[in-house]
SEMI-479319 format. One line per 3 residues: number of its first residue (from 1); their letters; for each residue x, y, z of N, C-alpha, C. Coordinates in nm, 2 decimals. Atoms other than C-alpha are relative to their C-alpha. Example, Ala and Ser with C-alpha at 12.3 -4.5 7.8 and 13.67 -1.06 7.14 Angstrom:
2
1 = as = 0.09,-0.12,0.00,1.23,-0.45,0.78,0.09,0.12,0.00 ~ -0.09,-0.11,0.00,1.37,-0.11,0.71,-0.08,0.11,0.08 .
END
This chain:
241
1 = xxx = -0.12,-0.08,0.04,1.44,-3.87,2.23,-0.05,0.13,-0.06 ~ 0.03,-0.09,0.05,1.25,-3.67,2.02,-0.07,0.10,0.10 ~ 0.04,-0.10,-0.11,1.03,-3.53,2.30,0.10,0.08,0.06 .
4 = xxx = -0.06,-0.05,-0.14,1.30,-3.46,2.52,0.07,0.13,-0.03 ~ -0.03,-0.15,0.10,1.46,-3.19,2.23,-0.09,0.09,-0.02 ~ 0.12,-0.16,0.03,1.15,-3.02,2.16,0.00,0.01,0.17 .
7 = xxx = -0.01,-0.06,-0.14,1.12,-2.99,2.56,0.13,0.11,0.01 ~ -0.08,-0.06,-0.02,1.46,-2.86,2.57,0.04,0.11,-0.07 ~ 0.06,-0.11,0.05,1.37,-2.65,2.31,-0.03,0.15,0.05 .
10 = xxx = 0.10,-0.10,-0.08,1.11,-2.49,2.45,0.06,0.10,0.13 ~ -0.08,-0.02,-0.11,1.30,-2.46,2.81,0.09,0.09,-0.09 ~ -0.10,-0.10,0.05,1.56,-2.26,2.60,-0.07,0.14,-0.02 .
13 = xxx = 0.07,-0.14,0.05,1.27,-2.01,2.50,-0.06,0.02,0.13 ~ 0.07,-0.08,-0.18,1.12,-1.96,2.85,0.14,0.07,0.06 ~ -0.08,-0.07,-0.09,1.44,-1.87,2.99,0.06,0.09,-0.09 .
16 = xxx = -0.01,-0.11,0.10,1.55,-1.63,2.67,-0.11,0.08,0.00 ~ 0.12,-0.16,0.00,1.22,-1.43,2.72,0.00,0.01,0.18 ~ -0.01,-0.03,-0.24,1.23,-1.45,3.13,0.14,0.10,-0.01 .
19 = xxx = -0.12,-0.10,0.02,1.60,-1.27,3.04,-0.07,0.12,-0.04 ~ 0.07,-0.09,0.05,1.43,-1.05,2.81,-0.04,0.10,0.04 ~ 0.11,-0.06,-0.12,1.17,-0.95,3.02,0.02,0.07,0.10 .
22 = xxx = -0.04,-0.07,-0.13,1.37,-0.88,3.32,0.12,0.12,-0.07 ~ -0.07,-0.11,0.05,1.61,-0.68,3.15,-0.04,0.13,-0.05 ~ 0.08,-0.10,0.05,1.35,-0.46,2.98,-0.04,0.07,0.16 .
25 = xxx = 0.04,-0.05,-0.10,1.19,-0.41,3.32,0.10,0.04,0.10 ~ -0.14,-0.01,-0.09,1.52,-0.39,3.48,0.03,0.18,-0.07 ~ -0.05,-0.13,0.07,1.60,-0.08,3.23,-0.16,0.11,0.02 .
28 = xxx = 0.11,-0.10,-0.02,1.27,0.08,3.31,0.00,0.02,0.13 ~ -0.05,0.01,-0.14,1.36,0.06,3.69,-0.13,-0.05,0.06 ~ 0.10,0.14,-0.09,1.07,-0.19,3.80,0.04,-0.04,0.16 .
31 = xxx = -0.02,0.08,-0.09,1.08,-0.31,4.13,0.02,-0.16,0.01 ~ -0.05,0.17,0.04,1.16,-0.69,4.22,-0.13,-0.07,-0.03 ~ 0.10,0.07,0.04,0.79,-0.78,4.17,-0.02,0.02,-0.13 .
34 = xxx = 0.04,-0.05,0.12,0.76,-0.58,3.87,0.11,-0.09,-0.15 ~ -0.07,0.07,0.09,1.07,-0.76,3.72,-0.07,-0.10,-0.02 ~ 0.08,0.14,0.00,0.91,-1.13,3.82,-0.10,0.04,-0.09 .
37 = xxx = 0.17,0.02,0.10,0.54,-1.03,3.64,0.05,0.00,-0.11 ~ -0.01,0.07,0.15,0.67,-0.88,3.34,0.06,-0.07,-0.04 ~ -0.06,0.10,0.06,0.94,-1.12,3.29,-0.09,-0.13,-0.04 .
40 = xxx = 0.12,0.07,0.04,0.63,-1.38,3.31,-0.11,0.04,-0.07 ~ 0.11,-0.05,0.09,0.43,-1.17,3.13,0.07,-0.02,-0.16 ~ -0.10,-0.02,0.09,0.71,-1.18,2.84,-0.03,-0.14,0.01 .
43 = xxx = -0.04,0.15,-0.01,0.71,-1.56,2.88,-0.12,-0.06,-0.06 ~ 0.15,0.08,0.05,0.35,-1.66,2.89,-0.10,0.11,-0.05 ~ 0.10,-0.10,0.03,0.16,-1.35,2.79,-0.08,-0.06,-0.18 .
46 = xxx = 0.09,0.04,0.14,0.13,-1.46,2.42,-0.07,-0.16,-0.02 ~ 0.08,0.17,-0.02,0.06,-1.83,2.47,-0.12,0.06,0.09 ~ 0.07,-0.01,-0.08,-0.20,-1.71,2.70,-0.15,0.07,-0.08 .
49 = xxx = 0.09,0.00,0.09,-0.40,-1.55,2.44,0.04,-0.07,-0.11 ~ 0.03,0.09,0.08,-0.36,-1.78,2.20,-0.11,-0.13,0.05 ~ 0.01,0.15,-0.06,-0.48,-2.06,2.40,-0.17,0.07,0.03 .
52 = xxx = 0.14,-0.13,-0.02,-0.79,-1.80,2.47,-0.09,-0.02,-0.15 ~ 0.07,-0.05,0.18,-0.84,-1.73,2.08,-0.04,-0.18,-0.06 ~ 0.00,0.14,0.02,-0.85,-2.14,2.04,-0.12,-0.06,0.03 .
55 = xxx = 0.12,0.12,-0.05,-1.09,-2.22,2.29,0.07,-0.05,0.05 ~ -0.09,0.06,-0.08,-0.80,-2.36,2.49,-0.01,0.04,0.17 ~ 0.03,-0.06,-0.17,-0.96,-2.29,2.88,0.00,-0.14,0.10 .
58 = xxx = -0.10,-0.16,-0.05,-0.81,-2.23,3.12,0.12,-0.05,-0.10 ~ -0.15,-0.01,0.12,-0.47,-2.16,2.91,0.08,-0.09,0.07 ~ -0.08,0.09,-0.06,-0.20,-2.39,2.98,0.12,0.02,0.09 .
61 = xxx = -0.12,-0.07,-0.12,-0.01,-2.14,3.15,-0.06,-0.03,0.20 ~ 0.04,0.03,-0.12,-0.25,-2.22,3.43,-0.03,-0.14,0.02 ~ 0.05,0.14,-0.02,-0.28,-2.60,3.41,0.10,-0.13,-0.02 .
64 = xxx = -0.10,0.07,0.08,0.05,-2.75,3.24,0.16,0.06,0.03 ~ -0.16,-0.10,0.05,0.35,-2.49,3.27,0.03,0.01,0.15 ~ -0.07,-0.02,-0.15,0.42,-2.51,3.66,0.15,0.02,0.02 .
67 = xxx = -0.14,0.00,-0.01,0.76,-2.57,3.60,0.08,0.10,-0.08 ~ 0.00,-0.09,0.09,0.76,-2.33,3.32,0.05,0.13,0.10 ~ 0.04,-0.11,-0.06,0.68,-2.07,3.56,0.09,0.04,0.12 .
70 = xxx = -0.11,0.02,-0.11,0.89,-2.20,3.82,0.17,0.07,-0.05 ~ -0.13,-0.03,0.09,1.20,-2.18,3.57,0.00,0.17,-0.05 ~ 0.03,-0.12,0.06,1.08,-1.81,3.43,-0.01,0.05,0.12 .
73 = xxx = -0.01,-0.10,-0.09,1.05,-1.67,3.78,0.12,0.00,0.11 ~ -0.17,0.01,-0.06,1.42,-1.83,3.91,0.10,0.12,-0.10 ~ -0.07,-0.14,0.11,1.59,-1.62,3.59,-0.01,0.13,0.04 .
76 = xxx = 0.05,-0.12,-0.02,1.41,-1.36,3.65,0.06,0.08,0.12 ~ -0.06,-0.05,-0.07,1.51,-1.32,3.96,0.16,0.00,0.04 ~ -0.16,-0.01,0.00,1.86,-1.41,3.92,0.02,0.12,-0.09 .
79 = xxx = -0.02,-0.08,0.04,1.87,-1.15,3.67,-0.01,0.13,0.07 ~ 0.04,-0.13,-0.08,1.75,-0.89,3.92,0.11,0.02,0.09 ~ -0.13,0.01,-0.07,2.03,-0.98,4.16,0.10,0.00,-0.05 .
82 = xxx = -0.15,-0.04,0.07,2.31,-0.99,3.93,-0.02,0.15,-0.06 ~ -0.05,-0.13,0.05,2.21,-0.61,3.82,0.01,0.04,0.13 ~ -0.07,-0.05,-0.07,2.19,-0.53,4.13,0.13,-0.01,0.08 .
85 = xxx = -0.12,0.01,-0.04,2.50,-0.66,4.28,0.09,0.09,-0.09 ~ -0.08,-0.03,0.03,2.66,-0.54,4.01,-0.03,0.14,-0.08 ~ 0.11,-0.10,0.01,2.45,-0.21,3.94,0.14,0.10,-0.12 .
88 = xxx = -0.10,-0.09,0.04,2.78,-0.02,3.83,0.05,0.00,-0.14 ~ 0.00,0.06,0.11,2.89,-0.24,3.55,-0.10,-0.04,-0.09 ~ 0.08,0.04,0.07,2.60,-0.29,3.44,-0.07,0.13,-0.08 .
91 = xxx = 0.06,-0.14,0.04,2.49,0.08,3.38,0.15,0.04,-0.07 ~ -0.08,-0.02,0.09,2.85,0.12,3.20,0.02,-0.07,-0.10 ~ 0.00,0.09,0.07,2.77,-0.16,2.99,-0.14,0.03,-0.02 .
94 = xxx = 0.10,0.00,-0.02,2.43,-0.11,2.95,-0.05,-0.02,-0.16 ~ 0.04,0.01,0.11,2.40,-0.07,2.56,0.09,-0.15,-0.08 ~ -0.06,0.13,0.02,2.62,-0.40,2.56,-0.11,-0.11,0.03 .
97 = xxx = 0.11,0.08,-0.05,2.36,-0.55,2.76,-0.10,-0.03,-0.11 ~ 0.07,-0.09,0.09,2.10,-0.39,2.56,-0.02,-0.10,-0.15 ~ -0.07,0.13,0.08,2.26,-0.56,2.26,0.01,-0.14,-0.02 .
100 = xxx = -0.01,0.10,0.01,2.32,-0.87,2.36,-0.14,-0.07,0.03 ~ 0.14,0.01,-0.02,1.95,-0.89,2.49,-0.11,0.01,-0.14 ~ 0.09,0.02,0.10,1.84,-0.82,2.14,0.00,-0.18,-0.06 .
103 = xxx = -0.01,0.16,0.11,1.98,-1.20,1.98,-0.05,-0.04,0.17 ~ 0.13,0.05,-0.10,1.80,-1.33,2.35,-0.06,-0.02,-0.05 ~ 0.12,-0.02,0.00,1.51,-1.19,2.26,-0.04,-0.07,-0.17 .
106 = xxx = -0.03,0.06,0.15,1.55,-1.32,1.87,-0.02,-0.19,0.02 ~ 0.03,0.15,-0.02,1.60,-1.66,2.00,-0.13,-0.05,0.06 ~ 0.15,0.04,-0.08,1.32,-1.66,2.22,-0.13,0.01,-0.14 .
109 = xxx = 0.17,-0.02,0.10,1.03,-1.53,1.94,0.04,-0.09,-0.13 ~ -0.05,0.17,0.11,1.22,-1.80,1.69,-0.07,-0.07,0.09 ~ 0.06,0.15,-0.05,1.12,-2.09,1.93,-0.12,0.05,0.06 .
112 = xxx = 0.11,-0.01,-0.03,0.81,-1.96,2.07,-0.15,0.02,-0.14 ~ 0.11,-0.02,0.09,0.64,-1.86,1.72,-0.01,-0.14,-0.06 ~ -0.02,0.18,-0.01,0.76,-2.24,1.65,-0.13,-0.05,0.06 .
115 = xxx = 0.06,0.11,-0.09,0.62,-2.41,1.93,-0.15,0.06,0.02 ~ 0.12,-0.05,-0.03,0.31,-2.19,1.92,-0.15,-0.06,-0.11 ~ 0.03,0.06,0.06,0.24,-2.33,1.60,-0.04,-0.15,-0.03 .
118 = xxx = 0.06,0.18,-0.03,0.26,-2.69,1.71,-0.13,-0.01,0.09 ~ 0.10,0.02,-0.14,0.05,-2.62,2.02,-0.16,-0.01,-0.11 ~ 0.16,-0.02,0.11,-0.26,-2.52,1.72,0.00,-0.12,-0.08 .
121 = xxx = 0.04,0.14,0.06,-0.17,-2.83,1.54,-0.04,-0.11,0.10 ~ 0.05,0.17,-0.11,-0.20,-3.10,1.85,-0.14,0.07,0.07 ~ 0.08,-0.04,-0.04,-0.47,-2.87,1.97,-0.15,-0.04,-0.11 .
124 = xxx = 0.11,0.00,0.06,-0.71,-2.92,1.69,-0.02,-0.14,-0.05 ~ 0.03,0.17,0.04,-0.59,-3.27,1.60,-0.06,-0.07,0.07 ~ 0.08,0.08,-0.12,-0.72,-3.38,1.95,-0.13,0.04,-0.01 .
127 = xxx = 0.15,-0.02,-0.03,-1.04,-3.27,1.85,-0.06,-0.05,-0.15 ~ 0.04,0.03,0.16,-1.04,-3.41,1.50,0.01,0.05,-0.13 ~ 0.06,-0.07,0.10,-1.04,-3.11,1.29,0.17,0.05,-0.03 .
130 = xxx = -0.14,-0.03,0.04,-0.76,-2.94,1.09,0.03,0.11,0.03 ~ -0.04,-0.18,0.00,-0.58,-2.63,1.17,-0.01,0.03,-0.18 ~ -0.02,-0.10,0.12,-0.57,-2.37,0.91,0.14,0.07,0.01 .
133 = xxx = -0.14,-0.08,-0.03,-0.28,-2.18,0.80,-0.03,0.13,0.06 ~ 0.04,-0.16,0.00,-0.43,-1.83,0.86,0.02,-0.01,0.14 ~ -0.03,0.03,-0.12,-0.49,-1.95,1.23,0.13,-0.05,0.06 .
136 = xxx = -0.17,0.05,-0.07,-0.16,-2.13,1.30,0.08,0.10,-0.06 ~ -0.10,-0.12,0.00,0.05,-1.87,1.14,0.01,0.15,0.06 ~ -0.01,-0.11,-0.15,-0.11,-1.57,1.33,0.01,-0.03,0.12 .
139 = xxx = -0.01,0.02,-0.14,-0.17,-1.72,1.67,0.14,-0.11,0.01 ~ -0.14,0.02,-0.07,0.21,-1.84,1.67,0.06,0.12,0.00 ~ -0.07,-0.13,0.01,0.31,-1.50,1.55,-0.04,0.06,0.18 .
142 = xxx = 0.04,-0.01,-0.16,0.11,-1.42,1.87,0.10,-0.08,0.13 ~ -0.07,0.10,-0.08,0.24,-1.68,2.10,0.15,0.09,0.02 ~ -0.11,-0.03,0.00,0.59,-1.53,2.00,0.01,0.19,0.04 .
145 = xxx = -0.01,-0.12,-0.05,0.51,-1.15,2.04,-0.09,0.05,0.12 ~ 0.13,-0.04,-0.17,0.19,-1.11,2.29,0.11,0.03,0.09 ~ -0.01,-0.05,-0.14,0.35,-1.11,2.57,0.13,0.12,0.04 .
148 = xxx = -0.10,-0.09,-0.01,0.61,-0.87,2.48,-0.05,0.14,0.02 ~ 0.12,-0.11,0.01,0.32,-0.67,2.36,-0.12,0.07,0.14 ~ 0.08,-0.04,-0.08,0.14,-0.69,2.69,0.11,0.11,0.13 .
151 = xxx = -0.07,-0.07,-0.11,0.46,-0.60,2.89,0.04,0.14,-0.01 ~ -0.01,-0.14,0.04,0.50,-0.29,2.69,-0.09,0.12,0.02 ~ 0.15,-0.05,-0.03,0.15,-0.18,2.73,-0.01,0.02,0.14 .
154 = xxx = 0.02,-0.03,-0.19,0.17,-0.23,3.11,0.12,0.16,0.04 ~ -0.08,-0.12,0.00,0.48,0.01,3.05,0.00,0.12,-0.06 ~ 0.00,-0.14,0.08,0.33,0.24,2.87,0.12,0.06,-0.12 .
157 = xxx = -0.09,-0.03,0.11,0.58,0.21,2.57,-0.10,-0.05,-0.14 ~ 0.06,0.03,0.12,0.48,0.16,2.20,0.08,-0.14,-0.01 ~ -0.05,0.11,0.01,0.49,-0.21,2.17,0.09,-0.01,-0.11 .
160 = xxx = -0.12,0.03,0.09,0.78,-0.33,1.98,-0.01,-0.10,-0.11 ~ 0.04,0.09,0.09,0.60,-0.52,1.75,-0.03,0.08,-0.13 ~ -0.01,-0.09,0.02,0.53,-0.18,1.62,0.09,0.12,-0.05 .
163 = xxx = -0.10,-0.07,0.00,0.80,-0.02,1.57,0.19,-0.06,-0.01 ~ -0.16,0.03,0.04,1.15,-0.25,1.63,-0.02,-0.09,-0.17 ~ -0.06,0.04,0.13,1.30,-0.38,1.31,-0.06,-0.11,-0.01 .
166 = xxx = 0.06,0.10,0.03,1.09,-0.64,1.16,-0.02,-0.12,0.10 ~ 0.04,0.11,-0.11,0.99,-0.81,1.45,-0.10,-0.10,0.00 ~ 0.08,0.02,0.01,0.62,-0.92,1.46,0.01,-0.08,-0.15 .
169 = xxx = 0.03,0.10,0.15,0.71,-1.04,1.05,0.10,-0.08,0.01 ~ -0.07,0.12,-0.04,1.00,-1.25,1.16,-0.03,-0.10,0.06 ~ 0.06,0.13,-0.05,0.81,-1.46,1.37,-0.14,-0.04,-0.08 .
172 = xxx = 0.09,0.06,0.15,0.53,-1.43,1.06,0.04,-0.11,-0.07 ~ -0.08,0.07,0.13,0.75,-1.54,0.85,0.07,-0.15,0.08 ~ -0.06,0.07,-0.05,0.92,-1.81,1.07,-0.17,-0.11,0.04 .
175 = xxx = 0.10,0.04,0.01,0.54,-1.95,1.16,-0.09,-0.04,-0.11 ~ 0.10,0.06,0.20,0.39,-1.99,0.78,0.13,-0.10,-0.02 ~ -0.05,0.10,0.00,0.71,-2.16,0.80,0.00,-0.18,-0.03 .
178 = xxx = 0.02,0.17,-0.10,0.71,-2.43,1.01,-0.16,-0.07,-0.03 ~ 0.09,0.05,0.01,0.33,-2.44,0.93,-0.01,-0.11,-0.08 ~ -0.07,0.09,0.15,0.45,-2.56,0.57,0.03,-0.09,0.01 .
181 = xxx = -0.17,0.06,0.02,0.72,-2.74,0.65,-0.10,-0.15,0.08 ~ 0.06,0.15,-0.07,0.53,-2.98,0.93,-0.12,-0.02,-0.02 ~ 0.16,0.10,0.03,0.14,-3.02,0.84,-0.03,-0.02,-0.11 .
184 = xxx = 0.05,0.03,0.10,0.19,-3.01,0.50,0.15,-0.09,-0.09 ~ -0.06,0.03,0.04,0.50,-3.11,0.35,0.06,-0.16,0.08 ~ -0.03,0.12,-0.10,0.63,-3.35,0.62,-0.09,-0.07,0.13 .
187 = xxx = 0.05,0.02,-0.06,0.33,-3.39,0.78,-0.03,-0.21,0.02 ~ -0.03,0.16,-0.03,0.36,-3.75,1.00,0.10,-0.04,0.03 ~ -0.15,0.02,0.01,0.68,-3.72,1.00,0.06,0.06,0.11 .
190 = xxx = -0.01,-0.06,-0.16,0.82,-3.67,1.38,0.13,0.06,-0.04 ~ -0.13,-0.05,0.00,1.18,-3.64,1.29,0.02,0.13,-0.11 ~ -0.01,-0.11,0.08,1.15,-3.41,0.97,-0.08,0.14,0.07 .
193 = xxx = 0.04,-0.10,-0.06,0.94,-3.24,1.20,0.02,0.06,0.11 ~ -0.12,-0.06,-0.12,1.18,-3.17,1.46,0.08,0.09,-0.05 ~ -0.07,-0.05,0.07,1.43,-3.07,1.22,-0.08,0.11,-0.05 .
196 = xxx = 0.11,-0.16,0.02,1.19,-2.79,1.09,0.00,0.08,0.08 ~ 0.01,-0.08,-0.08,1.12,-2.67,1.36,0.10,0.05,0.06 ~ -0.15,-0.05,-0.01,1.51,-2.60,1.44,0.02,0.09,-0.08 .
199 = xxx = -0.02,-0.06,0.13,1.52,-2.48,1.10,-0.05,0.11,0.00 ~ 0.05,-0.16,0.02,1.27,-2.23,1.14,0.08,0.09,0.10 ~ -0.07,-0.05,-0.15,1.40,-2.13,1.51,0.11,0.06,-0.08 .
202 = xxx = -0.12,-0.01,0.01,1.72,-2.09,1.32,-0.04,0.14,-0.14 ~ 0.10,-0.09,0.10,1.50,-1.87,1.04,0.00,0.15,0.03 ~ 0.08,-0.11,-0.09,1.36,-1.63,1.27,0.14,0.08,0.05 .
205 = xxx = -0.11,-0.12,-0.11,1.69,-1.52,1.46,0.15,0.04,-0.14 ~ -0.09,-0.10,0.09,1.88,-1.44,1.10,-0.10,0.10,-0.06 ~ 0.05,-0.14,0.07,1.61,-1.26,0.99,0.01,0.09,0.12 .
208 = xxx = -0.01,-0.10,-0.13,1.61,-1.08,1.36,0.14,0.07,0.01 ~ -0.14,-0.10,-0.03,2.00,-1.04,1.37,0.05,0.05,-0.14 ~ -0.02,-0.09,0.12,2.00,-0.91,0.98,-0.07,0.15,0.02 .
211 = xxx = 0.07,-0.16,-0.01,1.75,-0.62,1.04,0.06,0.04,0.12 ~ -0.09,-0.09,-0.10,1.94,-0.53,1.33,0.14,0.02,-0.02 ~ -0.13,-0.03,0.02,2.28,-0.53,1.21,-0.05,0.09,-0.13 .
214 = xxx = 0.00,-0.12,0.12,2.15,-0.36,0.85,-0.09,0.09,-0.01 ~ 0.13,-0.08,-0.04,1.88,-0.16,0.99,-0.08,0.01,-0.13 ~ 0.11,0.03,0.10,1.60,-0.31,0.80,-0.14,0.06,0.10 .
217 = xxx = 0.09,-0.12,-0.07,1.28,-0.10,0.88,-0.13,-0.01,-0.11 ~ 0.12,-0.03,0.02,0.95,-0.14,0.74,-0.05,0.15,-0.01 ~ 0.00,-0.15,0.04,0.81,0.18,0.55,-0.11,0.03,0.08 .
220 = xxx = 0.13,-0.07,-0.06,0.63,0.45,0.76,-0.02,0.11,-0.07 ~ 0.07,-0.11,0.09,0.40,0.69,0.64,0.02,0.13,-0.01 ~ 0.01,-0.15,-0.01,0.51,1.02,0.78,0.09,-0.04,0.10 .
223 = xxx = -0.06,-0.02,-0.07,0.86,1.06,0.96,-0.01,0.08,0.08 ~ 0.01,-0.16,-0.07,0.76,1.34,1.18,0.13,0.07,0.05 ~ -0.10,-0.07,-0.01,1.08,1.38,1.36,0.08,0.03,-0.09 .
226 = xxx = -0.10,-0.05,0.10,1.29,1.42,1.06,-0.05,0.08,-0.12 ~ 0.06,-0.08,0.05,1.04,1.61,0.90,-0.02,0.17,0.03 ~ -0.02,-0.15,-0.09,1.04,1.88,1.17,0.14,0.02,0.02 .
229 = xxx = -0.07,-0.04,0.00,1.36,1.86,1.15,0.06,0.07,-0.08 ~ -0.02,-0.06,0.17,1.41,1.95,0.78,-0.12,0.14,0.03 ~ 0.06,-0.14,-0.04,1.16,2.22,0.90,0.09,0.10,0.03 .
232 = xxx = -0.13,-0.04,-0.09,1.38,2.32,1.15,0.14,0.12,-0.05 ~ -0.12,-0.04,0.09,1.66,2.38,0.90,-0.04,0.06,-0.09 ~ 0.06,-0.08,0.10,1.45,2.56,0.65,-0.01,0.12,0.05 .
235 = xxx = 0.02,-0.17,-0.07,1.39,2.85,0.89,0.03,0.12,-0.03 ~ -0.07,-0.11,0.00,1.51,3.17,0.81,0.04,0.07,0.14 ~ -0.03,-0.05,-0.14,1.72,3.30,1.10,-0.08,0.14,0.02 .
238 = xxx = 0.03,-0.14,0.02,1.57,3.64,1.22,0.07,0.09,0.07 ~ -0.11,-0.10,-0.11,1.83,3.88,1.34,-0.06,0.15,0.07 ~ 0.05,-0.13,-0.08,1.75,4.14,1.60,0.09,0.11,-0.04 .
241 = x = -0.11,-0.08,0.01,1.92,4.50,1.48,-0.03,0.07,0.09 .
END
């Protein structure tokens, strides 16, 4: 019973970042292969180095996830055929989309920085040894943003880990979580540690849909545009007589 939740889990977060994914590449005007990769690059990119940074070879995106993969590139391409069919409504709707693709993408890096976290606990228990927090709370942060990070990079944008509203520390913060919560507090405990792991999932997508509704923003060092723009407006006009 418990398995079959965390599967179904999971299955909720492959096809919330395969959405993702295609939508992003959808809005960048990708072709239909380009949708499929990075929607799978969005999907498995960050498990794929984790599983790398582990010692986890080959990754399990290549040994375990068939179905995964299967399921992330049906989405994917249903989402490519529903914009285009409906190409018209969807470009007058587009910051609705847009929008609604942010709490997706929220749900997805909830349950992936989760499950990224367990994969480093059963990964090191099968070998005897203990995870660490430092390792399980960055390589789930990973798990949950990599592959966002690689599809952005392929697109030559500034990864969004970087820049959107507390992204990359939401699935921080939702990963030190869960780390807590299941190898230390409830560790042994299958059902408390189910429930955690909901809990955090459930963590991760208010701190995601708080910084996006109250535009929470991490301090930067030097606004340039609004710096040049207070420039701008400093000017003294120079009139020609």
């Amino acid at each position: 019973m418990i398995d079959a939740i965390l599967l179904s889990i999971e299955i909720i977060g492959v096809i919330s970042f395969a959405v993702a994914g295609a939508i992003v590449a959808i809005d960048k005007e990708t072709d239909l292969f380009g949708v499929v990769f990075l929607s799978l690059m969005t999907c498995f990119g960050g498990g794929i180095i984790r599983d790398i940074t582990i010692g986890r070879n080959p990754p399990a995106f290549f040994r375990e996830l068939a179905y995964q993969v299967v399921i992330a590139t049906a989405v994917a391409l249903t989402v490519f055929i529903l914009a285009s069919v409906f190409k018209r409504h969807y470009v007058k709707r587009e910051q609705l989309v847009l929008s609604v693709n942010n709490y997706i993408d929220a749900l997805a890096i909830g349950i992936f920085s989760v499950s990224g976290v367990g994969t480093c606990l059963d990964f090191f228990a099968s070998r005897g040894e203990s995870a660490g927090f430092l390792v399980c709370a960055v390589l789930g942060m990973m798990s949950a943003v990599g592959g966002g990070m690689i599809r952005d990079l392929i697109l030559r944008d500034i990864p969004f880990i970087l820049r959107k509203r507390v992204y990359a520390l939401a699935a921080l913060i939702g990963a030190s979580l869960y780390y807590l919560l299941a190898a230390v507090i409830f560790r042994g405990n299958e059902v408390m540690q189910m429930i955690s792991e909901i809990f955090c999932i459930a963590v991760v997508v208010v701190i995601r849909v708080l910084a996006t509704k109250l535009k929470w923003n991490l301090p930067k060092a030097i606004r340039f545009s609004e710096l040049r723009e207070e420039e701008a407006d400093e000017k003294p006009e120079i009139t020609v007589k």
